[in-house]
C-alpha positions, 0 to 999 in steps of 0.5 A: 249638163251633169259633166258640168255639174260635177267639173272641178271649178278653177282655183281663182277665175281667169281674169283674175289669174291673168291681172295676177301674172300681169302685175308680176310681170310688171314687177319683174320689168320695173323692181329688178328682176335679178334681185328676185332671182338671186336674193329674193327668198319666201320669208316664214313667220318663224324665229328662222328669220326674225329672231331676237328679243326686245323689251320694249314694244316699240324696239321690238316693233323696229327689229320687225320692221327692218328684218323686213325691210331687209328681206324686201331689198329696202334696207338702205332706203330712209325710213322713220318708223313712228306711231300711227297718228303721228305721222307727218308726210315729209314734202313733195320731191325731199326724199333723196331715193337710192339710185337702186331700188333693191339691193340685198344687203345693203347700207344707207348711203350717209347723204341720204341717211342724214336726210329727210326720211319716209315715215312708216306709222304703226300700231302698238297693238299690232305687235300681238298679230306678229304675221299681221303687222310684217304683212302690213309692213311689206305692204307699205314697202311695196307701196313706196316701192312701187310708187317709185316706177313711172309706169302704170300698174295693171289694172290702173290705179283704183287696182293700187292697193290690192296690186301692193299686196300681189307686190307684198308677196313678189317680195318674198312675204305671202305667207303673211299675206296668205294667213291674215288675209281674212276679214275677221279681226284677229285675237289678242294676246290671251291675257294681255287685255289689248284690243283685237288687232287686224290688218285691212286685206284687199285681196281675198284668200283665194287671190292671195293663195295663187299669188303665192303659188306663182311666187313658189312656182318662179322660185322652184320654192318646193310645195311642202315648204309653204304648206307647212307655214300656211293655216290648214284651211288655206292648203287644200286650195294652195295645192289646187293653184299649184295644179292650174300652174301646171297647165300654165307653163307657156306664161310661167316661162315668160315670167321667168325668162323676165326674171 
């Protein structure tokens, strides 16, 4: 009794940790393995990959938005970025999609380009949350992405928006999704009087964290360079991820032999 009172307690429960390894695995099958392998990178909050200026808030808001589209492979598909509560859902079965899903560098083809587009709302306030509003981003992303796959996501689809968040860090953006995933509402910018601002998280830190640490342990992403992205409260329990990873190769193996 007292060997179990004092044992280390698991990261992230086991059900959970084994949905986690499923929707990878699903992302693997379905949203081009060798895109992940190849080009997929850890996207940092950071001047590194989303530098530039705009004076404007919206200009600002669609240089965010197609860096991270970009980084997503997503940066040839036909999106319209608009204010929220202007967005209007173009109809069933108009949207032309590229004949790859994910493609590295690529351009729009003009035939789709000059077609209906998905619009992508947005709140002007968020731009004083900056990891907030790429992590909202690549969430939607991951929704259109992945709504593009005929197969089931794990979990069925009442699990839909927390498994576009577990796809949200298969991209490449878990940081993001790793320092805003608390329920507390984020603060605004010290002196600009906007309204608090902050992203709606399904998943809770713990999920995300080891997410994250199975992205990092697929990619060979060393331990130090997430640490020093992630908010100092979260490292202690990312270290402890990447230690149950280590007594999960059999599944990681799996996984990478998919990738």
């Amino acid at each position: 009794m007292i060997l179990r009172l004092f044992a280390k307690r698991p990261p992230l429960d086991e059900p959970s940790v084994q949905w986690l390894m499923e929707v990878f695995a699903w992302a693997l099958r379905h949203l081009d393995a060798e895109v992940f392998d190849r080009d997929t990178r850890l996207v940092t909050p950071t001047n590194e990959h989303y530098p530039g200026r705009v004076n404007s808030v919206h200009g600002m808001v669609e240089l965010i938005f197609r860096q991270t589209a970009a980084y997503a492979g997503l940066g040839h598909w036909p999106f319209r970025l608009v204010e929220a509560g202007t967005v209007a859902l173009p109809e069933p079965g108009r949207i032309a999609l590229p004949a790859r899903l994910r493609q590295a560098g690529a351009t729009q083809d003009p035939a789709i380009a000059s077609g209906p587009k998905i619009p992508i709302g947005y709140d002007p306030a968020m731009i004083n949350n900056p990891e907030a509003m790429i992590a909202g981003f690549a969430q939607v992303l991951a929704h259109h992405l992945g709504s593009a796959v005929r197969a089931p996501v794990p979990g069925g689809i009442e699990n839909w928006p927390q498994a576009t968040e577990v796809l949200g860090v298969f991209l490449g953006f878990g940081l993001m999704f790793a320092n805003t995933a608390s329920s507390f509402p984020a603060r605004s910018c010290g002196g600009c009087g906007g309204p608090p601002v902050q992203r709606h998280a399904y998943l809770s830190e713990d999920d995300i964290n080891y997410a994250l640490a199975i992205f990092c342990r697929l990619k060979g992403i060393p331990e130090r360079e997430a640490l020093r992205h992630l908010k100092t409260s979260l490292r202690p329990h990312f270290k402890r991820c990447l230690r149950d990873l280590e007594g999960r190769e059999t599944a990681l193996a799996e996984l990478r032999a998919a990738a």
